[in-house]
PQR file of N, CA, C, O and H, with PARSE charges and radii, in Angstrom:
ATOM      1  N   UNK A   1       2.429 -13.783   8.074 -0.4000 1.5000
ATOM      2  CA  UNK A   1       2.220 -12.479   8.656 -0.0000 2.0000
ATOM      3  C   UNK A   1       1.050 -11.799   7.942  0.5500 1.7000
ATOM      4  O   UNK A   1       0.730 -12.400   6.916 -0.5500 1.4000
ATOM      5  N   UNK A   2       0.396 -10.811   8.182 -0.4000 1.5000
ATOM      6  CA  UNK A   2      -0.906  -9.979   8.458 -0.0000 2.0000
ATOM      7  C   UNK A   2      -0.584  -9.885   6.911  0.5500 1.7000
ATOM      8  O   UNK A   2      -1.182 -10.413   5.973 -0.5500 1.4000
ATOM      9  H   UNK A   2       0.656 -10.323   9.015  0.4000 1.0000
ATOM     10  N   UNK A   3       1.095  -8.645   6.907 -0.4000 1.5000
ATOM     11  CA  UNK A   3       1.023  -7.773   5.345 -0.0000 2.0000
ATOM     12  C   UNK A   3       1.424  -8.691   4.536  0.5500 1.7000
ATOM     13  O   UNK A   3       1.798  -8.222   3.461 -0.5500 1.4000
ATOM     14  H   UNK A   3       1.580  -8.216   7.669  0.4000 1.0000
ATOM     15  N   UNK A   4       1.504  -9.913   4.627 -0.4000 1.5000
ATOM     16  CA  UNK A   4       1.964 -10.731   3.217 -0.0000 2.0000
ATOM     17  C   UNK A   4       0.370 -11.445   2.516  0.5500 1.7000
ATOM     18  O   UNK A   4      -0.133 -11.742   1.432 -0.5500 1.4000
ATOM     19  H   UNK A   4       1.200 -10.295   5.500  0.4000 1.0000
ATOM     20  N   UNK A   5       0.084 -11.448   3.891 -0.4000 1.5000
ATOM     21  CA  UNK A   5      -1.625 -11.881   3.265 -0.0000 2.0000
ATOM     22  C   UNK A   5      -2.255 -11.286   2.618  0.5500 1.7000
ATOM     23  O   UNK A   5      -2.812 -11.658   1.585 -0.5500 1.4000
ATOM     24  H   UNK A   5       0.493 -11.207   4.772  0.4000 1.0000
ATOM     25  N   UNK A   6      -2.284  -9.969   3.248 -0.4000 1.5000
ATOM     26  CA  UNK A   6      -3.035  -8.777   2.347 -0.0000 2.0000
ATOM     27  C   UNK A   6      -2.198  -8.819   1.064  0.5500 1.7000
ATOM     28  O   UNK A   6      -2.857  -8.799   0.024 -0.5500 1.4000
ATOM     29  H   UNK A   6      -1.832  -9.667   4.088  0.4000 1.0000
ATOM     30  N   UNK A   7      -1.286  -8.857   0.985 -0.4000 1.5000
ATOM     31  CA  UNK A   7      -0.506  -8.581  -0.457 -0.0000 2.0000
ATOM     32  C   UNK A   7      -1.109  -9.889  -1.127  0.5500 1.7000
ATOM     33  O   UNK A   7      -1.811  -9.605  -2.098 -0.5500 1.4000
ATOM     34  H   UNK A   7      -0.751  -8.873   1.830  0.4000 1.0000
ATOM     35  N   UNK A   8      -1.063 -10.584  -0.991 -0.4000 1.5000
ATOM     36  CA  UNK A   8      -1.371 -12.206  -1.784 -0.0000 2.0000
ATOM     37  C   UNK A   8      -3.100 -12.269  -1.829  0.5500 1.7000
ATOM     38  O   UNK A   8      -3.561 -13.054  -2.658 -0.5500 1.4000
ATOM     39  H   UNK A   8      -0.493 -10.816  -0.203  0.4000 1.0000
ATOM     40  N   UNK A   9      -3.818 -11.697  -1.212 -0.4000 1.5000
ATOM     41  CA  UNK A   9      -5.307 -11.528  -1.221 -0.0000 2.0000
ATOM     42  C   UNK A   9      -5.575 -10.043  -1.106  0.5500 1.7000
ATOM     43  O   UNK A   9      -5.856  -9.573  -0.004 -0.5500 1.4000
ATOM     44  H   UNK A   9      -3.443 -11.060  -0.539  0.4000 1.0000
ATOM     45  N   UNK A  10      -5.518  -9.446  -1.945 -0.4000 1.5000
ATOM     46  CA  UNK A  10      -5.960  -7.535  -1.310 -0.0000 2.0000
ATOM     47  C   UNK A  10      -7.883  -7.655  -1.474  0.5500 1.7000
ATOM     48  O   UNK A  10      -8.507  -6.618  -1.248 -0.5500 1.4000
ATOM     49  H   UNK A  10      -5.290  -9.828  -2.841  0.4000 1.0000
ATOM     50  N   UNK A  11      -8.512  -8.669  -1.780 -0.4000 1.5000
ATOM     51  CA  UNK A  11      -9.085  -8.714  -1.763 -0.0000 2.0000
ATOM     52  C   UNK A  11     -10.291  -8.875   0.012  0.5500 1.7000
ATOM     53  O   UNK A  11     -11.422  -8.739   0.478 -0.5500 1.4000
ATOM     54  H   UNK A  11      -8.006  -9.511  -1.964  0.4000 1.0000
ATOM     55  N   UNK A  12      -9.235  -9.155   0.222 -0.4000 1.5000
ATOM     56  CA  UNK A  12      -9.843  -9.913   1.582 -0.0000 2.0000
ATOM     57  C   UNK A  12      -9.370  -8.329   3.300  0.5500 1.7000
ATOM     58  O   UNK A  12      -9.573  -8.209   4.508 -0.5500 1.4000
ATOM     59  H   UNK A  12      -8.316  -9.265  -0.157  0.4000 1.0000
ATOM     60  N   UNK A  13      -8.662  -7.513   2.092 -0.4000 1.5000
ATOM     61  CA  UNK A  13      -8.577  -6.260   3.177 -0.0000 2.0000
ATOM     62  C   UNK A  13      -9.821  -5.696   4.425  0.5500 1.7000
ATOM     63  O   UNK A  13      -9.628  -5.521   5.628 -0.5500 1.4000
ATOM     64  H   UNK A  13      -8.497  -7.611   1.110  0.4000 1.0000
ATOM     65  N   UNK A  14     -10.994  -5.521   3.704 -0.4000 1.5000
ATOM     66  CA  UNK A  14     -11.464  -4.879   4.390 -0.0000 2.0000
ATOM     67  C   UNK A  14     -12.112  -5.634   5.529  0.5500 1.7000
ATOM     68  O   UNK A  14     -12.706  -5.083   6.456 -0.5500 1.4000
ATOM     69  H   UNK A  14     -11.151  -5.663   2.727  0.4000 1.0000
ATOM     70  N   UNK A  15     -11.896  -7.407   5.334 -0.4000 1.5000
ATOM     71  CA  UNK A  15     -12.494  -8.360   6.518 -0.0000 2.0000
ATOM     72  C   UNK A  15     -11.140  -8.285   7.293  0.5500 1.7000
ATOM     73  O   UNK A  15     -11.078  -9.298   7.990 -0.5500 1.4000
ATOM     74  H   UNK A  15     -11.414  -7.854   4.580  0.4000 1.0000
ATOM     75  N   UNK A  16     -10.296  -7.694   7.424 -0.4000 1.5000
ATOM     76  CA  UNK A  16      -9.160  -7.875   7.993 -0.0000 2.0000
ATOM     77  C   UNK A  16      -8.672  -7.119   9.094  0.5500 1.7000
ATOM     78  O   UNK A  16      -8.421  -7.449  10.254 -0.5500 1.4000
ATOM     79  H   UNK A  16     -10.346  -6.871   6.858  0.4000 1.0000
ATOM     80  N   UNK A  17      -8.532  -5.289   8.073 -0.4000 1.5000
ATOM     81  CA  UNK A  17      -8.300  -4.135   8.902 -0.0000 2.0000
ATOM     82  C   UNK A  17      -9.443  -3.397   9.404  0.5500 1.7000
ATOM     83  O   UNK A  17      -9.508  -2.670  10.395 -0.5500 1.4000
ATOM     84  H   UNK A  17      -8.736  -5.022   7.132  0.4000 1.0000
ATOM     85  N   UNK A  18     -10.911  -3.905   8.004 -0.4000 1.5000
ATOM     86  CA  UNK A  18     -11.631  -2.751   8.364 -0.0000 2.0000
ATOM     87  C   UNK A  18     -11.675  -1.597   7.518  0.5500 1.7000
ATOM     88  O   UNK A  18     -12.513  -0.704   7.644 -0.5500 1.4000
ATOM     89  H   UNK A  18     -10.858  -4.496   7.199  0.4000 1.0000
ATOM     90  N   UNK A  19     -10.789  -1.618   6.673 -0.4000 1.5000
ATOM     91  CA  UNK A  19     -10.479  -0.556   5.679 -0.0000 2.0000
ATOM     92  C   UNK A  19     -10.233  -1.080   4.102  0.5500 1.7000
ATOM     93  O   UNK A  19      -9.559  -2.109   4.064 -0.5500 1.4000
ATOM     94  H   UNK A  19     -10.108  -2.343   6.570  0.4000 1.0000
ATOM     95  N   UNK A  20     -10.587  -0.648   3.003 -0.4000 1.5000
ATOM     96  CA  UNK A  20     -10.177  -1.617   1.728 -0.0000 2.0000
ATOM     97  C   UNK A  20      -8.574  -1.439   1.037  0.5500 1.7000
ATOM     98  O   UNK A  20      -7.695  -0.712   1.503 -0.5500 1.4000
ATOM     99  H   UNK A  20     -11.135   0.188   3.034  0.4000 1.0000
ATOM    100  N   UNK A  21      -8.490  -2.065   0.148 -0.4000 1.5000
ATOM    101  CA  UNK A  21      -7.481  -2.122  -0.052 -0.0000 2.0000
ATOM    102  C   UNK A  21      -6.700  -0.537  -0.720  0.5500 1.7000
ATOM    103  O   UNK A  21      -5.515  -0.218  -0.812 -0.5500 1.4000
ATOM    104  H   UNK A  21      -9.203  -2.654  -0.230  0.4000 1.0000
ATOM    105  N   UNK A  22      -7.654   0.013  -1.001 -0.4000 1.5000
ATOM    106  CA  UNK A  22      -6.870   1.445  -2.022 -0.0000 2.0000
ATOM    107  C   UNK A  22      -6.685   2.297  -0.833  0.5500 1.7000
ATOM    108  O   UNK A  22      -5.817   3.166  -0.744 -0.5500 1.4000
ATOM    109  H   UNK A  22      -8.617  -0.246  -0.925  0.4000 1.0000
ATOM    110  N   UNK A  23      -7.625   1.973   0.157 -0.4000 1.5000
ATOM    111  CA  UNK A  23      -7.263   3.080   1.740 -0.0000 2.0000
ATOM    112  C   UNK A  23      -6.193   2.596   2.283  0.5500 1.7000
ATOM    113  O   UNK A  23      -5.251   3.302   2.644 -0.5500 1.4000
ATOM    114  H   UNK A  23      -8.330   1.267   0.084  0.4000 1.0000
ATOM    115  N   UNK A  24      -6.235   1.417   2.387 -0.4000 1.5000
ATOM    116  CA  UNK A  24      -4.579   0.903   2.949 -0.0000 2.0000
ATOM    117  C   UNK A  24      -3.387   1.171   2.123  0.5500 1.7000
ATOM    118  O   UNK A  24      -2.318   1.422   2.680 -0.5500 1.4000
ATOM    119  H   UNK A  24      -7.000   0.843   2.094  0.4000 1.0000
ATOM    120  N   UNK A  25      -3.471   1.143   1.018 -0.4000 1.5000
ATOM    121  CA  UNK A  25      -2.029   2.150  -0.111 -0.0000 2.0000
ATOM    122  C   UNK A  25      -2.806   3.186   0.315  0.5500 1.7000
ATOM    123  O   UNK A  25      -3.595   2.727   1.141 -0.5500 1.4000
ATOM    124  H   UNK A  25      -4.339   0.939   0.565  0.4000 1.0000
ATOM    125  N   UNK A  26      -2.948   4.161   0.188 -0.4000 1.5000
ATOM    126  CA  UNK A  26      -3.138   5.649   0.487 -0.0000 2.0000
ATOM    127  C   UNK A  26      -3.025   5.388   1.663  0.5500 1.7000
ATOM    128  O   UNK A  26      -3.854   6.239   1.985 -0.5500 1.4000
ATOM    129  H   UNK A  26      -2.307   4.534  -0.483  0.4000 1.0000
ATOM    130  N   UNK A  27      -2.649   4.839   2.881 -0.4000 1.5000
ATOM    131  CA  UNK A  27      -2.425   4.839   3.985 -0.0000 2.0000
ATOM    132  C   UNK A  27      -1.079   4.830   4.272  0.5500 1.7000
ATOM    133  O   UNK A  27      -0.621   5.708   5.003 -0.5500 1.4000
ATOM    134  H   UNK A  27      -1.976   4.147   2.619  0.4000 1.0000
ATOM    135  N   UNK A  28      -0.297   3.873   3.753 -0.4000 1.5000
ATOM    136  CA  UNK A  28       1.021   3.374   3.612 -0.0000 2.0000
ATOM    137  C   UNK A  28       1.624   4.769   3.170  0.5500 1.7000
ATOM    138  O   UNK A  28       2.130   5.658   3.855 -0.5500 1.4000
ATOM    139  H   UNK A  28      -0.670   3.160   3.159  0.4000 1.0000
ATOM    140  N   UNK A  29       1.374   4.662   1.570 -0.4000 1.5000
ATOM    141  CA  UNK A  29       1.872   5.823   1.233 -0.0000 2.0000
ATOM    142  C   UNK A  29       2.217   7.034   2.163  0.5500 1.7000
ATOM    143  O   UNK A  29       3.412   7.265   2.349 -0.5500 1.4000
ATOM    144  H   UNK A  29       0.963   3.940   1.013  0.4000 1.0000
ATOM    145  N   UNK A  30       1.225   7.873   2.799 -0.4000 1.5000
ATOM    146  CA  UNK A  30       1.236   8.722   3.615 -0.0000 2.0000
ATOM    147  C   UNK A  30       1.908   8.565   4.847  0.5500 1.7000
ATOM    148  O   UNK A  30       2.529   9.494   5.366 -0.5500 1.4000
ATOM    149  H   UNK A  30       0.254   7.686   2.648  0.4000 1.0000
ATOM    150  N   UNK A  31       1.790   7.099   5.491 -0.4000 1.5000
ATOM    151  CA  UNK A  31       3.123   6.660   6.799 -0.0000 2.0000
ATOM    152  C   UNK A  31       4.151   7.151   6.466  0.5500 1.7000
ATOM    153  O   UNK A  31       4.828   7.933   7.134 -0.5500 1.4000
ATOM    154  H   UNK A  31       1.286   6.345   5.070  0.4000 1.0000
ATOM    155  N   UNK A  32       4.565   6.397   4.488 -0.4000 1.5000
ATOM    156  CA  UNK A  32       6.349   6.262   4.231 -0.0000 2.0000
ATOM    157  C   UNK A  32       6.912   7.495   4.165  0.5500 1.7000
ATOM    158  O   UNK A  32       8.111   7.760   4.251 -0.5500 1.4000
ATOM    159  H   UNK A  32       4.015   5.762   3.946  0.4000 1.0000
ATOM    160  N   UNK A  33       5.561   8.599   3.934 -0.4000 1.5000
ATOM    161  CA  UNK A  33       6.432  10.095   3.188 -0.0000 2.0000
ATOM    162  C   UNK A  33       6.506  10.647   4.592  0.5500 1.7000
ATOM    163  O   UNK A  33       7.487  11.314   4.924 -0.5500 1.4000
ATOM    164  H   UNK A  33       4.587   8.384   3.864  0.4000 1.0000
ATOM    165  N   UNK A  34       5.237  10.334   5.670 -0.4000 1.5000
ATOM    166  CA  UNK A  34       5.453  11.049   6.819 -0.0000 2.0000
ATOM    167  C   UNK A  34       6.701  10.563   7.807  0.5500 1.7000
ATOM    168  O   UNK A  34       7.224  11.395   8.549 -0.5500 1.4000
ATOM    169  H   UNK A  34       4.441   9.793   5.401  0.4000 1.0000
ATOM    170  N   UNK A  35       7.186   9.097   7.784 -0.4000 1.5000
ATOM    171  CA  UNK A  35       8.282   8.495   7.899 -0.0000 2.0000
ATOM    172  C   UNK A  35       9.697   9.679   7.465  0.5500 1.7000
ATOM    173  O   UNK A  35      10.364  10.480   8.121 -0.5500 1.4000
ATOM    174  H   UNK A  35       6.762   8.421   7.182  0.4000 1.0000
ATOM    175  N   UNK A  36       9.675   9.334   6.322 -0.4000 1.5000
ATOM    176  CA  UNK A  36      10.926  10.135   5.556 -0.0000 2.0000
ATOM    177  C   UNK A  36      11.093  11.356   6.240  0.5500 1.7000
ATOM    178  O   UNK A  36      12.114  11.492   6.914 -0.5500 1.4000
ATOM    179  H   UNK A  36       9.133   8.683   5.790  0.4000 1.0000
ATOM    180  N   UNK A  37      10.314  12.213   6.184 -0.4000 1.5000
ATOM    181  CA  UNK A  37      10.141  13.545   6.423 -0.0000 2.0000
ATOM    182  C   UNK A  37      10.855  13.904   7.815  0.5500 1.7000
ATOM    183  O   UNK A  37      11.686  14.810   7.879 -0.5500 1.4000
ATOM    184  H   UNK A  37       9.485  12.102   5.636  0.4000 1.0000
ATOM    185  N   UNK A  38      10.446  13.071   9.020 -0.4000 1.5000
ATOM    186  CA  UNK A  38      10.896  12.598  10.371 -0.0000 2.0000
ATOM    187  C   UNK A  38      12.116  12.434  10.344  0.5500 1.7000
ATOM    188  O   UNK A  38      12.860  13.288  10.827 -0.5500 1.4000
ATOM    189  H   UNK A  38       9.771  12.335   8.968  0.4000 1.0000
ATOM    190  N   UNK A  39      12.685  11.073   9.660 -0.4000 1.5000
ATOM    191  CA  UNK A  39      13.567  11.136   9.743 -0.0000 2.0000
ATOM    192  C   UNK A  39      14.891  12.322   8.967  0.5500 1.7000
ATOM    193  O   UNK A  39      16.031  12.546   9.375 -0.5500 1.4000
ATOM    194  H   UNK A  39      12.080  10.379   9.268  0.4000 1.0000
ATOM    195  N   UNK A  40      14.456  12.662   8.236 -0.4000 1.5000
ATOM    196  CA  UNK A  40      15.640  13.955   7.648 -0.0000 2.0000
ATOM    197  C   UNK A  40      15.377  14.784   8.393  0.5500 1.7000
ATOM    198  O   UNK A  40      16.288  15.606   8.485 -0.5500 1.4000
ATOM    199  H   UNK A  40      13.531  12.479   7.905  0.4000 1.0000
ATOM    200  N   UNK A  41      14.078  15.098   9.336 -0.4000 1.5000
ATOM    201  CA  UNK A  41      13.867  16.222  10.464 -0.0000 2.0000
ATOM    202  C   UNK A  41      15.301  15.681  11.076  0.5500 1.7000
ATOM    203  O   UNK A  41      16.103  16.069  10.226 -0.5500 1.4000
ATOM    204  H   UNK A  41      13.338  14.430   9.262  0.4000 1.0000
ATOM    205  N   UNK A  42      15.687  15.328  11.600 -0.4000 1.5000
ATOM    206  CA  UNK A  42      16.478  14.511  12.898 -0.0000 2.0000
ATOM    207  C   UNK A  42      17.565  14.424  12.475  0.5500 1.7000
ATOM    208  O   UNK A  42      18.511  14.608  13.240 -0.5500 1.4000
ATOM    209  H   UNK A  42      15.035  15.013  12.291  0.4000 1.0000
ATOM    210  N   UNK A  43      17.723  14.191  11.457 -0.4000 1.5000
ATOM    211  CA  UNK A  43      19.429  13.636  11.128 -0.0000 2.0000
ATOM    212  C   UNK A  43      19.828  15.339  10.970  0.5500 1.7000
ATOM    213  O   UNK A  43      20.673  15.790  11.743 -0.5500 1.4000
ATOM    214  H   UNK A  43      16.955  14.041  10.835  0.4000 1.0000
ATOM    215  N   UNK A  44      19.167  16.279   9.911 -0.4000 1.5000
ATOM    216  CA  UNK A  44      19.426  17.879  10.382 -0.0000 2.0000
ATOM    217  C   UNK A  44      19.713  18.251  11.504  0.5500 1.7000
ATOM    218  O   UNK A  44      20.881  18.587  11.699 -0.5500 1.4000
ATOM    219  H   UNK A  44      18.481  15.913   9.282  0.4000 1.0000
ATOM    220  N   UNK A  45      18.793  18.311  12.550 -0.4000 1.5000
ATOM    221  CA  UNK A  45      19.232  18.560  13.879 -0.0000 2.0000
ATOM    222  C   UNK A  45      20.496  17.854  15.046  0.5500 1.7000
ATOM    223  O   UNK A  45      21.173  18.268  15.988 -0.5500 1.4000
ATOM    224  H   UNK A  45      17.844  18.038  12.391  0.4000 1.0000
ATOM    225  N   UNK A  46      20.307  16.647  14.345 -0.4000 1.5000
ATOM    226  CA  UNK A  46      21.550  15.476  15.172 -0.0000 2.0000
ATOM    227  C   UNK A  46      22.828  16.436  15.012  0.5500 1.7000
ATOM    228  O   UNK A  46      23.034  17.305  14.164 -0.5500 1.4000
ATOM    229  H   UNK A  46      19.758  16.311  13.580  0.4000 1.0000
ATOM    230  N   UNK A  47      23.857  15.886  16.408 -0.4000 1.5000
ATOM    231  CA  UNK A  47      24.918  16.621  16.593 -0.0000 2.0000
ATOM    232  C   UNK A  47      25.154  14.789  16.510  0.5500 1.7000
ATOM    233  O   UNK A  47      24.521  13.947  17.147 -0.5500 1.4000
ATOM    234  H   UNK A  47      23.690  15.181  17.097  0.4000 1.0000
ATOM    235  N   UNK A  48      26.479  14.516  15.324 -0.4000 1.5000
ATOM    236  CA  UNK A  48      27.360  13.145  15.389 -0.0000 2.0000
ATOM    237  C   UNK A  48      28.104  12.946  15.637  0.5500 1.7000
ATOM    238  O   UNK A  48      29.084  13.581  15.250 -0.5500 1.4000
ATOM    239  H   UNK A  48      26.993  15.200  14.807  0.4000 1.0000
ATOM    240  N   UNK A  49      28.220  11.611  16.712 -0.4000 1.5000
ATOM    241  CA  UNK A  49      29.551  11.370  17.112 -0.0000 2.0000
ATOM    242  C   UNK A  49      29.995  10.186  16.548  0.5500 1.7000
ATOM    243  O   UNK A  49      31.127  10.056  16.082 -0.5500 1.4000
ATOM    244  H   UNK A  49      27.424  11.095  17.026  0.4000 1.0000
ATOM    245  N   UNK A  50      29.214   9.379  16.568 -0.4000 1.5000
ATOM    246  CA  UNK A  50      29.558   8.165  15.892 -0.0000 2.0000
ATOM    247  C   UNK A  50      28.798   8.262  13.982  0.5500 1.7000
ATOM    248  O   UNK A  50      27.908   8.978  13.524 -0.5500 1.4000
ATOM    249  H   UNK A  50      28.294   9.484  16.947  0.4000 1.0000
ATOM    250  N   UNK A  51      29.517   7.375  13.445 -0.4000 1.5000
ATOM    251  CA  UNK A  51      29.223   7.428  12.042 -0.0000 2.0000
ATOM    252  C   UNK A  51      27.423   7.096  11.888  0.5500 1.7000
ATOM    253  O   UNK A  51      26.842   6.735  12.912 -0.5500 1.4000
ATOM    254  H   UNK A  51      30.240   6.794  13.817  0.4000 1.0000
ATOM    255  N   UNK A  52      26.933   7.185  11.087 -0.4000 1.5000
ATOM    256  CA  UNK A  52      25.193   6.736  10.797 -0.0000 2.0000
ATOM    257  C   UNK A  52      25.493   5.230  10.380  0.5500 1.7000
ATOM    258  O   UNK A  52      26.577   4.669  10.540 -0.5500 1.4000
ATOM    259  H   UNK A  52      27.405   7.478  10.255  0.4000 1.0000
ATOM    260  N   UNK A  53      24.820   4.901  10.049 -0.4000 1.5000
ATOM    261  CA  UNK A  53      24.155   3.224  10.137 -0.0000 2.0000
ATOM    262  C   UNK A  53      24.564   2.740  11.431  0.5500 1.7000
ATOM    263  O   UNK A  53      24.436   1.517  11.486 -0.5500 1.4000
ATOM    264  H   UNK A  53      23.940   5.357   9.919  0.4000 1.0000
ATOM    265  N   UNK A  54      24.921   3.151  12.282 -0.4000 1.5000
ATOM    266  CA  UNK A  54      25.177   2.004  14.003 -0.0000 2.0000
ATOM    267  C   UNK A  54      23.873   1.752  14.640  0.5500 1.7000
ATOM    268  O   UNK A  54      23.084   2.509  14.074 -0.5500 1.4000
ATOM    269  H   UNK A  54      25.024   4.145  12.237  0.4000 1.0000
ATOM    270  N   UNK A  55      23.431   1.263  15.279 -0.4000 1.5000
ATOM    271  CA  UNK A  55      22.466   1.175  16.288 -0.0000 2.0000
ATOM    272  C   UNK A  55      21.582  -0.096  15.742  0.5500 1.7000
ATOM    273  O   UNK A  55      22.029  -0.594  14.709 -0.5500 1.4000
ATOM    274  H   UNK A  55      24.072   0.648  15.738  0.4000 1.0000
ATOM    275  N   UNK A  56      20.755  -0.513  16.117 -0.4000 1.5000
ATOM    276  CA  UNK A  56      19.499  -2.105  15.981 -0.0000 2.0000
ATOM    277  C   UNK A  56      18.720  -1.780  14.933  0.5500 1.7000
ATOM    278  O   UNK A  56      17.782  -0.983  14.923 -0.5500 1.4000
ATOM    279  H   UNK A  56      20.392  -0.109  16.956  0.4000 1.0000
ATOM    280  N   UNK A  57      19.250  -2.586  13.844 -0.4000 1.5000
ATOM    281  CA  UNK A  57      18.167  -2.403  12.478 -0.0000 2.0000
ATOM    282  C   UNK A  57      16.443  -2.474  13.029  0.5500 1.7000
ATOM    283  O   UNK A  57      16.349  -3.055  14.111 -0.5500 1.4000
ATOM    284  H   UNK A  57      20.011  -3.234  13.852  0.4000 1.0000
ATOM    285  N   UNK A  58      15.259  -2.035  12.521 -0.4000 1.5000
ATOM    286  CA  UNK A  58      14.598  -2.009  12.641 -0.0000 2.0000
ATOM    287  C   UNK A  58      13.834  -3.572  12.213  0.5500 1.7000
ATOM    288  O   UNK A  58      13.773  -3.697  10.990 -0.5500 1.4000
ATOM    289  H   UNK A  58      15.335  -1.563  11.642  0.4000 1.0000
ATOM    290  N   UNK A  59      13.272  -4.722  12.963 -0.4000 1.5000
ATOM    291  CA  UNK A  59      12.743  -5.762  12.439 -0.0000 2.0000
ATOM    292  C   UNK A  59      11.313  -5.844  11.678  0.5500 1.7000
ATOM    293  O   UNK A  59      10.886  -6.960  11.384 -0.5500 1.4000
ATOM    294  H   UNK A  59      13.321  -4.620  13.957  0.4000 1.0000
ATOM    295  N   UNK A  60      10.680  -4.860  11.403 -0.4000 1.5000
ATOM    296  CA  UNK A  60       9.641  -5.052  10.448 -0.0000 2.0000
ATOM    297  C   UNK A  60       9.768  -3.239   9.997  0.5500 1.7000
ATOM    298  O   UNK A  60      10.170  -2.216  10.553 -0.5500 1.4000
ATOM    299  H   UNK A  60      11.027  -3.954  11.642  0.4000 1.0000
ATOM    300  N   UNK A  61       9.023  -3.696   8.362 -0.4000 1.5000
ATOM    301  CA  UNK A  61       9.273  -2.333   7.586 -0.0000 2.0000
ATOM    302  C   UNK A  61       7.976  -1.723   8.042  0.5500 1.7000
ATOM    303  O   UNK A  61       7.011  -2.324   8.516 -0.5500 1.4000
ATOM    304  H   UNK A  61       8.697  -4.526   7.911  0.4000 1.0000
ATOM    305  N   UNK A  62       8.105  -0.440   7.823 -0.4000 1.5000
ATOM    306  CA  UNK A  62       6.686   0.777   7.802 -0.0000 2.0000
ATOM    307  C   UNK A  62       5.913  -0.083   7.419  0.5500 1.7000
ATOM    308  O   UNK A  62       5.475  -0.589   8.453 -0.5500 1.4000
ATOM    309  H   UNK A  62       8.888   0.048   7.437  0.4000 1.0000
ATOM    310  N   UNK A  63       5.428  -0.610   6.493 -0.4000 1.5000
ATOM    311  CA  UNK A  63       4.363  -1.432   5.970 -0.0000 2.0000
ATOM    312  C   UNK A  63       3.728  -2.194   6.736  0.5500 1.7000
ATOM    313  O   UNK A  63       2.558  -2.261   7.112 -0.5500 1.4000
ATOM    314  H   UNK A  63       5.783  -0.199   5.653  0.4000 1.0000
ATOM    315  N   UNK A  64       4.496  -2.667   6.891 -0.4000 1.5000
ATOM    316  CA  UNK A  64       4.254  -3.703   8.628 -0.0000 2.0000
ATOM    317  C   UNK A  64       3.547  -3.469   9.995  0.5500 1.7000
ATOM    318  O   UNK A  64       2.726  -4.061  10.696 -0.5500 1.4000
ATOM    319  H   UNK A  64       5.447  -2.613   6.586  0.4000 1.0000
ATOM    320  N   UNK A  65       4.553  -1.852  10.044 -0.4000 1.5000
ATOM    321  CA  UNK A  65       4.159  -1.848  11.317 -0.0000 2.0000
ATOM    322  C   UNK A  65       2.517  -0.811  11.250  0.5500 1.7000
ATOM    323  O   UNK A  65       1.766  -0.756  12.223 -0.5500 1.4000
ATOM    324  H   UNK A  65       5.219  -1.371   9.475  0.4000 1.0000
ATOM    325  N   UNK A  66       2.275  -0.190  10.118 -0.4000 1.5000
ATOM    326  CA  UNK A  66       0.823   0.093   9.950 -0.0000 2.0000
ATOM    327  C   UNK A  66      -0.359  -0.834   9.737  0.5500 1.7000
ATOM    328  O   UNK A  66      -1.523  -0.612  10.071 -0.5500 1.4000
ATOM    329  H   UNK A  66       2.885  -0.235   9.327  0.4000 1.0000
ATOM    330  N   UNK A  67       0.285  -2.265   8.927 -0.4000 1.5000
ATOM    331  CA  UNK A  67      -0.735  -3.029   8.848 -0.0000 2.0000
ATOM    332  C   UNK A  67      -0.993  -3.605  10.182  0.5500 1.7000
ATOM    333  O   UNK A  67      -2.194  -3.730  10.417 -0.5500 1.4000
ATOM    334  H   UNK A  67       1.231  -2.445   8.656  0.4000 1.0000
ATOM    335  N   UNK A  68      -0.064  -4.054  11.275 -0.4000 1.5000
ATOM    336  CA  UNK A  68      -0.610  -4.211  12.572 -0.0000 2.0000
ATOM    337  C   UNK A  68      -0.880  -3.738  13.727  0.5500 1.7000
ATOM    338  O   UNK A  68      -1.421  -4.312  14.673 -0.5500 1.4000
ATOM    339  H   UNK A  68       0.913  -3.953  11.084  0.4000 1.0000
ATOM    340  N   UNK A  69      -0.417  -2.453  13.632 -0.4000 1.5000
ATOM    341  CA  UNK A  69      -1.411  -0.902  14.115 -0.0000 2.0000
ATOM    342  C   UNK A  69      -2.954  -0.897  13.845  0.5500 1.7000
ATOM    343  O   UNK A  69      -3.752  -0.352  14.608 -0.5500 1.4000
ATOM    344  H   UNK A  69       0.022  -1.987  12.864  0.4000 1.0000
ATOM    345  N   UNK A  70      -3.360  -1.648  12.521 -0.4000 1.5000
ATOM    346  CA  UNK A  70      -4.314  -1.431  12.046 -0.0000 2.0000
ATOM    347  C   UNK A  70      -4.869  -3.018  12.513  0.5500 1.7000
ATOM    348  O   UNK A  70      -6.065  -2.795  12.698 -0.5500 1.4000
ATOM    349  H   UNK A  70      -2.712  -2.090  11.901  0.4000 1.0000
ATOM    350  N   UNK A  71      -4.742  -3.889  12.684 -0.4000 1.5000
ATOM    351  CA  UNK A  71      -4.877  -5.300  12.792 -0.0000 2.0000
ATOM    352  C   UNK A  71      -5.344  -5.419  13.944  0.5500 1.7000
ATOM    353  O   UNK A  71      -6.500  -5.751  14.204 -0.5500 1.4000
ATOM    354  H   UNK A  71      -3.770  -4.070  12.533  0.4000 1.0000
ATOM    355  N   UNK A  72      -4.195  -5.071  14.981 -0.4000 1.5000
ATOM    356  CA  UNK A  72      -4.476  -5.412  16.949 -0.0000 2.0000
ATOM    357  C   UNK A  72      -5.321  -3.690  16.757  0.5500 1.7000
ATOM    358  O   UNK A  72      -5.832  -3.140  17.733 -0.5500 1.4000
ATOM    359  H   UNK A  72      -3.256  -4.801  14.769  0.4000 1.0000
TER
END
């Protein structure tokens, strides 16, 4: 996959995304906190009926899904 490469070569980032490697952490970074933030927006407002953790785990992490946002 895309983000294991970059992790094992960060060297080879900017032939990849287009962006180097310290912009892609300062990128991430800013997804995970803007991530977080979202989600505690929501779970505040949620009215529950069923308990939390139910529903389709998510198959790739934030990390992921920015590095191939950034990729395609």
């Amino acid at each position: 996959m895309v983000f294991d490469y970059i992790q094992k070569y960060p060297h080879r980032t900017k032939q990849i995304l287009g962006i180097s490697y310290e912009q892609f952490q300062s990128l991430l970074n800013c997804a995970i906190n803007r991530y977080k933030e979202i989600k505690t927006k929501q779970e505040r407002q949620k009215i529950r009926i069923n308990a939390s953790g139910g529903g389709r785990p998510a198959k790739l992490l934030i990390q992921e899904q920015v590095c191939l946002c950034l990729f395609y």
